[in-house]
N, C-alpha and C positions, 0 to 999 in steps of 0.2 A: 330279446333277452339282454337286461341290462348287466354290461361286464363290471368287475367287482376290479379298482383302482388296483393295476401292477406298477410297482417301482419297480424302475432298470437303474440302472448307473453302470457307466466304464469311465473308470481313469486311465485313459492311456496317456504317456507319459509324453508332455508338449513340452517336453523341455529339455536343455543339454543330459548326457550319462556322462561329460567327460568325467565324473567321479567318480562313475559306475560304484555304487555302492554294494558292497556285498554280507553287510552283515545279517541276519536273522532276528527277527521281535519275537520276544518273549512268548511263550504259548499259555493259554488260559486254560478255565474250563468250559470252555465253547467249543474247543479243540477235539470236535469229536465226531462221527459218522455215526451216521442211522439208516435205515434201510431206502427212505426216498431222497435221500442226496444223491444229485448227480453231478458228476466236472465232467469241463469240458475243457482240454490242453490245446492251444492255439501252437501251428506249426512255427519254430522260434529260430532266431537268427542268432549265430555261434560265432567268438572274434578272440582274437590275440588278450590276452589279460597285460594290459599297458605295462603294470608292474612285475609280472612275470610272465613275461611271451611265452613262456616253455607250456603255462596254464591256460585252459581257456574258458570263457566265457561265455554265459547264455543270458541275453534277456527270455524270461521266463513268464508267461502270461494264461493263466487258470481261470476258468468261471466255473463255481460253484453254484448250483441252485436245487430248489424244491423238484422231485420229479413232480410232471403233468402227466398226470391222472386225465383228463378231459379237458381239453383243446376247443369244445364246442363252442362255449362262450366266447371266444376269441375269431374262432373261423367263423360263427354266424355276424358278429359285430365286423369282422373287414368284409364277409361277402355281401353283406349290403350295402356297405360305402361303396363297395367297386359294383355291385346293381346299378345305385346311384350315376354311378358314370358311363352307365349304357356298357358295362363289363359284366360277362355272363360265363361263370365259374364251370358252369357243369360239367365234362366228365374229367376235369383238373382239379376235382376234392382232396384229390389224395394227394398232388403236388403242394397244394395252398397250403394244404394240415403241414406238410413237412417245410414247408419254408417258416412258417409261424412258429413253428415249437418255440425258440427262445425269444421270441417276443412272449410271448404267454407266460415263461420259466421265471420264478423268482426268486433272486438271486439271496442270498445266506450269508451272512457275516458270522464272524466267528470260526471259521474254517481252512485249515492246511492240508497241504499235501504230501506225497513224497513220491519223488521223480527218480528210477532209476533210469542208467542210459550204458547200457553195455558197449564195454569201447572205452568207457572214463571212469577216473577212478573214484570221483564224488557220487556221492548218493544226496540228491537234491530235496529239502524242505523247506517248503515254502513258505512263507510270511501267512499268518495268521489274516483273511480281511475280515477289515473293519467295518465297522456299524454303517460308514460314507459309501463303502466300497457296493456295497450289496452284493459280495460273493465274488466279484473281481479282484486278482492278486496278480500286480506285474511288480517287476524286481528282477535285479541280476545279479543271479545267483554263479557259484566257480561251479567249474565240472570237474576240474583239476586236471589230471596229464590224460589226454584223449589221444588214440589210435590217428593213424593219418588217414583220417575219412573224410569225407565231403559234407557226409549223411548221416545222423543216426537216430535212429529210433529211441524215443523217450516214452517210458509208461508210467503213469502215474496212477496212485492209488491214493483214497482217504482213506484208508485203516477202516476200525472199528470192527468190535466183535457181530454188528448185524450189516454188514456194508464191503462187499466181497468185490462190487464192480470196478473195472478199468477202465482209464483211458489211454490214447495214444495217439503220439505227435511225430514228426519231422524236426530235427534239428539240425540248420543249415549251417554246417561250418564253413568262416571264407578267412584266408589272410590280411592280414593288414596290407594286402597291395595286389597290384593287378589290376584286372578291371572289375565293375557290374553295372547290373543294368537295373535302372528303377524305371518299375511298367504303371500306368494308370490300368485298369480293366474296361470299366463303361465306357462301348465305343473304341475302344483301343484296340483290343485285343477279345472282348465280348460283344457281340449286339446288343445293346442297349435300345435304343432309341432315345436317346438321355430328352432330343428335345421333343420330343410328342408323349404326352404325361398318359395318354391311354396306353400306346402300345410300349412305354417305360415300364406301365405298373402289369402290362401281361406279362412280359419279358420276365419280369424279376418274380411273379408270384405265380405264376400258371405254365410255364411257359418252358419245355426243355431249353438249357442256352443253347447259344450257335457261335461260334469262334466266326470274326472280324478272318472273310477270308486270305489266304496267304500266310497269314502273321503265326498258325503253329509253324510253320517249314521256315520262318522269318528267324524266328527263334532257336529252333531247331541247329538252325544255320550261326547264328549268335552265340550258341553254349560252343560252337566250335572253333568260330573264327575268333573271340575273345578267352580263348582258353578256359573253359570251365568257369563263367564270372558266376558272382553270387548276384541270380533274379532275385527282386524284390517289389514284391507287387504292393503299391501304396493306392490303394482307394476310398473315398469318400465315403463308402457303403457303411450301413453302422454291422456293428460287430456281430449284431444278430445273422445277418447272412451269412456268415462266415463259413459254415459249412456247405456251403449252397455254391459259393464261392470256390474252396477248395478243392469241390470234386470236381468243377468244372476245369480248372488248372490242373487239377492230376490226369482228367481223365485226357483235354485237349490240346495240354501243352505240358507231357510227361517229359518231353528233352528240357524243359526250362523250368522245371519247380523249384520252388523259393517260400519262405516266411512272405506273409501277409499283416501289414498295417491297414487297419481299419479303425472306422470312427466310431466317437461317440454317440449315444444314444440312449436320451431319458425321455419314455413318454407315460403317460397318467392313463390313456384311452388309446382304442386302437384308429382310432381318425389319423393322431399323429403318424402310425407307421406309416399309413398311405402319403401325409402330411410330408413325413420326412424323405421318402424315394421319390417320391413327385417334387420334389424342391430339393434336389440333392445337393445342391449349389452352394448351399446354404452353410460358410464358415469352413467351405472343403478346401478354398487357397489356404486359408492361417494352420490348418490342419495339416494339411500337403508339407508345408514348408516347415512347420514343428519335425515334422518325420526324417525332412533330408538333415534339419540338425542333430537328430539324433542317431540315420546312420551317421553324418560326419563324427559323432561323437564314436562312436566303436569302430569305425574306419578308416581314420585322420589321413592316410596316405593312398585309400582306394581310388580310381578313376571311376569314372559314371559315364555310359550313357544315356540318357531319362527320354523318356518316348511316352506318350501322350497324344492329345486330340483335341480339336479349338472347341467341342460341342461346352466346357467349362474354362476353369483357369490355367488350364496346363503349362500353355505358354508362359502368362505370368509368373507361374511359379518357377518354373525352369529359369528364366530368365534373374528372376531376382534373386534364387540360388547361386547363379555365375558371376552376380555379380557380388555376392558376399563371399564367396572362395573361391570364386574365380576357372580358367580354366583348369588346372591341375584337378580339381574336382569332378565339374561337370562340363567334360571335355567335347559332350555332344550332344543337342536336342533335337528330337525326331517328334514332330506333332503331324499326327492325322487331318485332315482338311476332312472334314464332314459336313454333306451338303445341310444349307440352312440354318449353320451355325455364322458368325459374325467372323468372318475369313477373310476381312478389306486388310487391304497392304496396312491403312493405316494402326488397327488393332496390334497385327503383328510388329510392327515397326515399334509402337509402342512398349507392347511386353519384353521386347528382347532389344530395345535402346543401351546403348554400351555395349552390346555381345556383337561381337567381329560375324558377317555375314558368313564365314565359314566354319562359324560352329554352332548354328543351327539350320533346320532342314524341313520345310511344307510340304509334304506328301498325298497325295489321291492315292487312291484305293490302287490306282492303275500302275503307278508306282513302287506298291510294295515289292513285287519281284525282284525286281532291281536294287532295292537297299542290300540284299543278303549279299553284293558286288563290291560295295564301297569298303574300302579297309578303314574302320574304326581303328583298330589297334597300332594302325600305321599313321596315324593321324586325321586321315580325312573324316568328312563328317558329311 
């Protein structure tokens, strides 16, 4: 069965907010819901409004699209590419159908929302997307004078007299100071198997996750010794997992939930999805380091510590992050050593060139118990 060409597109945002913009475009007559629109509100990260700290701020990120009606032509076209790789689907139909959904979803321009969030006293509407966007709307929007919460709950709604359904997000609120922690997932803190592209693509499309063990108690242990930091999970994955992604962080690492950055992804055919998780590699350092400028942008004065794994760029990135702002920034990197990844002194030595041997850190599995010891907050690393 040949699949009928889906456009994706996400614009997530690779570039500074220090201007965090917050006005509204104009609304048209596209501006409008009908009974198979579906959103989807990405759990969003919450910060000091530079101009008026009393206000705060959310970067705000919605996908709009067509509902799917029938999934078949999508699930038939990847369970034969993963046939092809000697991957045999059978009684994981019902996983595969649900990790696909938004890969198959296509995505609506011409669409807003409206976000209420009890606790603040804005009531959020979102930017109309564009024709480019295909149903992707990110912007940051004020929430205005918010309750002293950590957490709140945002629902959003597209209006319209035939289009009744919700959705609902997480809104992480963090000070301008103190610590956080920016997590990689694949391999970090998920099993992955980033470098064996068979057991990458069961992992991600068949496959219940399994938490990298130690690291929920790891963390556990992190929202307590670093005072409540705001987690921030930056991964590679494209935006389609996301919900795939999210249960797996709420359900296995409920002490350390956080807003999630994830990448881009525009494919034509479904070869690319598999195309794209089997080569995930692919433009996730430039992506990684867009992200750490853009939390520095909403958190000029926060500390990090960024924790990672050599199976990609982690290193690198870490490293050239400290050295464009240095330690007051990213005060500490923790990379996973995963076997049959490229883990020669030399690599390392490499990526983290300039960064003082005590503020990064090579860890085995064997290891992990023993980080939740080291005082971060006190300086060590």
């Amino acid at each position: 069965m040949q699949l009928a060409k889906t456009l994706l597109s996400l614009a997530l945002v690779a570039t500074h907010i220090n201007a965090l913009p917050t006005s509204q475009q104009s609304r048209g007559v596209l501006d409008f819901a009908n009974i198979l629109d579906e959103i989807l509100v990405f759990d969003s990260p919450a910060f000091p409004d530079p101009i008026n700290p009393a206000n705060t701020l959310m970067s705000v990120q919605t996908f709009v699209s067509l509902r799917q009606i029938n999934l078949s032509p999508v699930t038939a076209a990847v369970t034969g590419i993963l046939a092809s790789l000697g991957i045999n689907v059978g009684d994981s139909l019902n996983i595969l159908q649900d990790r696909l959904k938004l890969f198959g979803a296509v995505g609506l321009p011409g669409k807003s929302a409206t976000l209420s969030i009890p606790g603040c006293s804005h009531v959020v509407k979102t930017a109309q997307t564009s024709g480019s966007d295909l149903g992707l709307s990110l912007e940051t929007a004020s929430l205005g004078k918010c309750s002293n919460s950590k957490e709140f709950t945002a629902t959003a709604s597209l209006g319209g007299i035939l289009n009744d359904r919700n959705a609902s997000a997480s809104i992480f609120s963090s000070p301008d100071s103190g610590f956080g922690v920016i997590s990689d997932i694949d391999d970090t803190v998920k099993v992955s198997y980033v470098l064996d592209k068979v057991a990458l693509l069961k992992a991600t499309l068949l496959e219940d996750p399994k938490a990298v063990t130690g690291m929920p108690e790891l963390y556990a242990s992190l929202a307590k010794s670093l005072n409540d930091p705001q987690f921030v999970y930056v991964s590679g994955s494209p935006f389609q997992l996301y919900p795939f992604l999210k249960n797996f962080i709420d359900t296995a690492f409920s002490a350390s939930k956080g807003p999630f950055l994830v990448q881009n992804l525009t494919l034509v055919n479904p070869a690319e999805v598999i195309e794209f998780i089997s080569n995930s590699d692919t433009n996730t350092e430039t992506f990684k380091l867009a992200m750490i400028d853009r939390l520095k942008g909403m958190y000029p004065n926060k500390k990090w510590l960024a924790i990672g794994d050599s199976t990609q760029r982690d290193p690198e990135v870490y490293g050239e992050s400290f050295r464009k702002f240095g330690p007051s920034t990213i005060v500490c990197s923790w990379i996973r050593r995963v076997d049959g990844a490229n883990n020669t002194d030399a690599r390392f030595a490499s990526a983290f060139a300039g960064v003082p041997a005590n503020k990064f850190r090579i860890y085995t599995d064997a290891d992990i118990p023993n980080l939740a010891n080291i005082n971060v907050a006190g300086g060590e690393c």
